[in-house]
C-alpha positions as CSV (number, residue, x, y, z in Angstrom):
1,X,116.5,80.0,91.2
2,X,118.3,82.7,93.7
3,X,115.8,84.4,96.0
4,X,118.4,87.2,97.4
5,X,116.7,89.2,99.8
6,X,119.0,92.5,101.0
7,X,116.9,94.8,103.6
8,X,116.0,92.9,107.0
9,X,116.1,94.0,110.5
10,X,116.6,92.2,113.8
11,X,116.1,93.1,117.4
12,X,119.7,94.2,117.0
13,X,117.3,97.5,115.9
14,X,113.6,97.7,115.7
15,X,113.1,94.0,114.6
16,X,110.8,91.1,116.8
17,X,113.2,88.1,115.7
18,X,116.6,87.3,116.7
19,X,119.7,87.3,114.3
20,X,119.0,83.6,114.3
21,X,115.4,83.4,114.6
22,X,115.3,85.7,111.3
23,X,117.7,83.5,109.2
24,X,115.8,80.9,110.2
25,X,112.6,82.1,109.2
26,X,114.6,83.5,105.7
27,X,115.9,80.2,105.2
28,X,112.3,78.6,106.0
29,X,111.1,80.7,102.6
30,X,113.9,79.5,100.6
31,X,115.7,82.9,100.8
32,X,119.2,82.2,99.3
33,X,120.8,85.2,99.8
34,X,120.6,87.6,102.6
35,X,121.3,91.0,104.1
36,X,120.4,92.4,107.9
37,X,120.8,95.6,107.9
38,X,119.8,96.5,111.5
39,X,119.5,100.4,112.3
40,X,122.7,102.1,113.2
41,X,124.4,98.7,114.5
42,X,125.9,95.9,113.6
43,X,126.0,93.9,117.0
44,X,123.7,91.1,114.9
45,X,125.7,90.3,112.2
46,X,128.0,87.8,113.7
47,X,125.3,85.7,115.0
48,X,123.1,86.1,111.7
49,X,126.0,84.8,109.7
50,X,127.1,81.9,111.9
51,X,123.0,80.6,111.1
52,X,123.3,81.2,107.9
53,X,126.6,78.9,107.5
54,X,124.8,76.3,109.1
55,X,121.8,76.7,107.1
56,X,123.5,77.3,103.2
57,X,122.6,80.1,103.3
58,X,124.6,83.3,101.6
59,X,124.8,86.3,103.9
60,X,125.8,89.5,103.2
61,X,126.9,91.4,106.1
62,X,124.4,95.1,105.9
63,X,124.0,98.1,108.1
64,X,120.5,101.2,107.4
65,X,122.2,104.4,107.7
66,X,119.7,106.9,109.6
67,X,120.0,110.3,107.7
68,X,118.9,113.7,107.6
69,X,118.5,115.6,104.5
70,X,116.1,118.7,104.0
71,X,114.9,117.9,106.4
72,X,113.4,115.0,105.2
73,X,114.4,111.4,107.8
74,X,115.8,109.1,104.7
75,X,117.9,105.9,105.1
76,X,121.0,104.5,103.4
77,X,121.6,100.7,103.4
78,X,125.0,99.7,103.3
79,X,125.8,96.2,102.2
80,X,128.9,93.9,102.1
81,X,130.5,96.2,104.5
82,X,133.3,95.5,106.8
83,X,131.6,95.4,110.0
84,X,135.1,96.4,111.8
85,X,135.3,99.0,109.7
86,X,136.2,102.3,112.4
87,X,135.3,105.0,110.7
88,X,132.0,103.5,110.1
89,X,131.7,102.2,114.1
90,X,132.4,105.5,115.0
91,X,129.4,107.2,112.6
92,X,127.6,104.1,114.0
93,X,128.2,105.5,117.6
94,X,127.5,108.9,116.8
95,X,124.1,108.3,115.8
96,X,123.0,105.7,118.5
97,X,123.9,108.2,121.1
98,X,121.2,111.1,120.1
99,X,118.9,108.2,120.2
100,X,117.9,108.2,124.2
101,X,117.6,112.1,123.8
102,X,115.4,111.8,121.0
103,X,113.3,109.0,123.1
104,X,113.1,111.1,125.9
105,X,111.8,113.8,124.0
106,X,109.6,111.7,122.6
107,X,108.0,110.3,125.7
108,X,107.7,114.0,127.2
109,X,105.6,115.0,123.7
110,X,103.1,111.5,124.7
111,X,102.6,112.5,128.2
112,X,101.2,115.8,127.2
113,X,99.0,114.0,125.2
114,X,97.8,111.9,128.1
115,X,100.4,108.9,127.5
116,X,102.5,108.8,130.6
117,X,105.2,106.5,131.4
118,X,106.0,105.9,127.8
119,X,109.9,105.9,127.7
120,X,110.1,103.3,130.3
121,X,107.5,101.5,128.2
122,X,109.7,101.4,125.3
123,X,112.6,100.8,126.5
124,X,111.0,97.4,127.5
125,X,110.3,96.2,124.7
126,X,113.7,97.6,123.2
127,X,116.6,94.4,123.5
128,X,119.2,97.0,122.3
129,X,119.3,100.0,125.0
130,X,121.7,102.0,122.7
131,X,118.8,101.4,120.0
132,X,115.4,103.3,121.6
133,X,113.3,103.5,118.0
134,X,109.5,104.3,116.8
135,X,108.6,101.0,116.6
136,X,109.2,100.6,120.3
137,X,107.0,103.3,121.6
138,X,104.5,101.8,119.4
139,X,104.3,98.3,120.8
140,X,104.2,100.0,124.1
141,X,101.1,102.1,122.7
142,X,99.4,98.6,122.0
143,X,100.4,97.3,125.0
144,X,98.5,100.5,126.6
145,X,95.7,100.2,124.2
146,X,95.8,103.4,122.6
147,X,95.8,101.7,118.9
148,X,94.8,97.8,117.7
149,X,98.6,97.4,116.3
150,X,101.4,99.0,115.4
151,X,100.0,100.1,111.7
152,X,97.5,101.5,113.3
153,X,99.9,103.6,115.9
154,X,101.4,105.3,113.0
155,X,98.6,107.0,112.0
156,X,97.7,108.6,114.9
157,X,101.1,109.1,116.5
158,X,105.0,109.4,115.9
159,X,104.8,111.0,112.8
160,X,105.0,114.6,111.6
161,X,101.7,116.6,112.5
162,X,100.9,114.0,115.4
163,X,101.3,113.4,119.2
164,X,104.5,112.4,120.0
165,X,106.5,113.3,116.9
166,X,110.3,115.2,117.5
167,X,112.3,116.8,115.0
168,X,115.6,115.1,114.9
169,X,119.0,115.5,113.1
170,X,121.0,112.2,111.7
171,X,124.0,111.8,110.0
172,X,124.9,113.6,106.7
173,X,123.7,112.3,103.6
174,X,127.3,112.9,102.5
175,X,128.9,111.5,105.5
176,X,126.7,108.3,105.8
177,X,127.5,107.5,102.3
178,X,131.3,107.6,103.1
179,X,130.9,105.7,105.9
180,X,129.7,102.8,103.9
181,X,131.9,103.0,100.7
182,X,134.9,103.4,103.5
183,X,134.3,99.8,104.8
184,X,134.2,98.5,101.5
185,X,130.4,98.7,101.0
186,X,127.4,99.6,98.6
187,X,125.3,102.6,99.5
188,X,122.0,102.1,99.1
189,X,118.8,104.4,99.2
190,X,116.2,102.4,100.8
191,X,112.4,102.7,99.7
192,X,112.4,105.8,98.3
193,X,108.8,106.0,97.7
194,X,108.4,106.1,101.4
195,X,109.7,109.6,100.9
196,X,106.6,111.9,100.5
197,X,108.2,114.2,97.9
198,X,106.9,116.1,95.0
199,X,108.9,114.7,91.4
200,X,111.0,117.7,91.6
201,X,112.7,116.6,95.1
202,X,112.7,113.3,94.2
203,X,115.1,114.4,91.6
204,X,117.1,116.3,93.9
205,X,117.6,113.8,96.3
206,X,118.5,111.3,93.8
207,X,120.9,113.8,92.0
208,X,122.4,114.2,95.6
209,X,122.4,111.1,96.7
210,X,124.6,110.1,93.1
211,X,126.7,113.0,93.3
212,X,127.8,111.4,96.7
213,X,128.8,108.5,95.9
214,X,125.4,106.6,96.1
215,X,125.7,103.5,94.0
216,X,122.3,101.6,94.2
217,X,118.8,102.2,94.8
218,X,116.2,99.7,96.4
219,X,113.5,99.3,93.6
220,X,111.9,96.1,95.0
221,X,110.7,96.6,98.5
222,X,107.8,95.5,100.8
223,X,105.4,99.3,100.7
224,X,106.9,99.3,96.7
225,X,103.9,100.0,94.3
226,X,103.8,98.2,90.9
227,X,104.0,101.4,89.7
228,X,107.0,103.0,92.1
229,X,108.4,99.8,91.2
230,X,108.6,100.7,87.2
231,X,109.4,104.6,87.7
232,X,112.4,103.8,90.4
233,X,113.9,100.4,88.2
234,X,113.7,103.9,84.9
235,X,115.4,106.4,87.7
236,X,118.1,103.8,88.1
237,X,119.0,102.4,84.5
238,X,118.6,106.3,83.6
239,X,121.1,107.4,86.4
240,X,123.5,104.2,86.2
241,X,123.0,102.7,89.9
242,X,122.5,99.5,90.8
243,X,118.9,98.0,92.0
244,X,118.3,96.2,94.8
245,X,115.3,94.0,96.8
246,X,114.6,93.8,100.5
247,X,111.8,93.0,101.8
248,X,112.4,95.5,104.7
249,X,111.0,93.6,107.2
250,X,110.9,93.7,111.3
251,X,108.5,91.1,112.5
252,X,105.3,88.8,112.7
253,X,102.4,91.1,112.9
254,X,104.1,94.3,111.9
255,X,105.8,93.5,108.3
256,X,103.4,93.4,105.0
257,X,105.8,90.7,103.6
258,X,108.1,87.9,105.1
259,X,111.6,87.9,103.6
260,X,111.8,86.7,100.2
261,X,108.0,87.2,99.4
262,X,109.0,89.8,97.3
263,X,108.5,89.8,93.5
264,X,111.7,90.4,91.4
265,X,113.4,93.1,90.5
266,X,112.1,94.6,86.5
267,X,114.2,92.8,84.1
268,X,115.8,95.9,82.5
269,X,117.6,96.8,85.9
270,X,121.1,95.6,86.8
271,X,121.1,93.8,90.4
272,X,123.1,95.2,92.8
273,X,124.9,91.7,93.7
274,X,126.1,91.4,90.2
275,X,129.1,94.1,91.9
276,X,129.8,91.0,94.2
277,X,130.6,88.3,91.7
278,X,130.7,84.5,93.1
279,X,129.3,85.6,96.4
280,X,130.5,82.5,98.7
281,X,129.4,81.3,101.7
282,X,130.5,82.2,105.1
């Protein structure tokens, strides 16, 4: 039985485990397959396919595209990319280095809220300088006591309407989506039903997002309902992409699922690795 698990995150990005540490744990859950496809950077993947040699394990080399569209924050998972590829280090690049302005923004927005001190906060609990995410100004919030966890940090802060939120521009839908398919990957939309859309944007996004290139969409993932399940497994056989399953996950504590905890995907979709053939081992 393959457990193939596409959507994980190290502290490459935003994650608590190491490259290794996270194959480890993968491997640990009898994961078979797997993708990390840290934010923006791909500095872990050598490390997190050397572990998964050693443990049997079948890795696929990933990347989560951060994109701007309607202004709506959405992400694009590339997998079995070229991790050399330039064009796509260079779009890589791009994006990491609006990161520290966005964080610095960021941190000014907390300390009018009473929160001082919070970049420098962040930044210590972020392994990657170049990578200065949410999740780190959270853990620094828990470590100040503001909120009980980082769940809990998201509903009071760093999103739209709340203390600390900034506006910020990523990559093209467009351009992210070339990106991957340039380095010899699959573009992916990642949870969609994170997206907080009417139907009728849904539809446009998705329209875009094929009209673009997109190839796949991630129908099994960890914040997934049953039901968002069954109506994005219809949106891809009914649009012709692929379907994929990641569990998404970051760390111990702040993930609702470990990788490959996930159910599988519907049987009526086509899996995106079926577009890999024989995967082999590195």
């Amino acid at each position: 039985m393959q457990n193939i698990d596409l959507h994980n995150h190290s502290r490459v990005s935003d994650g608590l485990l190491t490259p290794t540490e996270l194959v480890t744990l993968a491997a640990g859950n009898g994961v078979t397959t797997l993708a990390l496809t840290d934010h923006d950077d791909v500095q872990g993947l050598t490390e997190a396919a050397q572990t998964a040699g050693n443990l049997g394990i079948r890795f696929i080399d990933g990347v989560e595209v951060s994109v701007t569209w309607a202004q709506h924050t959405i992400h694009i998972v590339g997998l079995n990319i070229d991790p050399c590829n330039i064009a796509l280090l260079d779009g890589l690049a791009g994006i990491r280095s609006g990161r520290m302005e966005r964080a610095e923004k960021i941190a000014n927005e907390l300390a009018k809220a009473g929160i001082p001190g919070a970049l420098e906060g962040a930044l210590r609990h972020a392994h990657n300088p170049n990578i200065v995410a949410r999740p780190h100004f959270a853990r620094y919030l828990v470590e100040r006591g503001v909120a009980r966890d980082v769940r809990a940090v998201f509903k009071r802060f760093l999103v739209k309407g709340k203390a600390g939120y900034v506006k910020h521009c990523w990559a093209e839908l467009g351009e992210a989506i070339s990106w991957i398919r340039g380095a010899g990957g699959v573009a992916v939309l990642a949870h969609p039903g994170r997206c907080v859309v009417g139907r009728d944007v849904m539809d446009r996004l998705l329209d875009e997002f094929v009209e673009a290139g997109g190839q796949a969409i991630e129908v099994v993932t960890c914040n997934h309902t049953s039901d968002q399940v069954a109506f994005f497994a219809a949106q891809a056989n009914r649009r012709g992409l692929l379907a994929s399953r990641g569990s998404d996950y970051h760390g111990p504590g702040e993930s609702y699922l470990e990788p490959g905890k996930l159910p599988p995907l519907p049987p009526q979709c086509v899996p995106v690795w079926q577009a890999w053939g024989d995967l082999t081992l590195h």
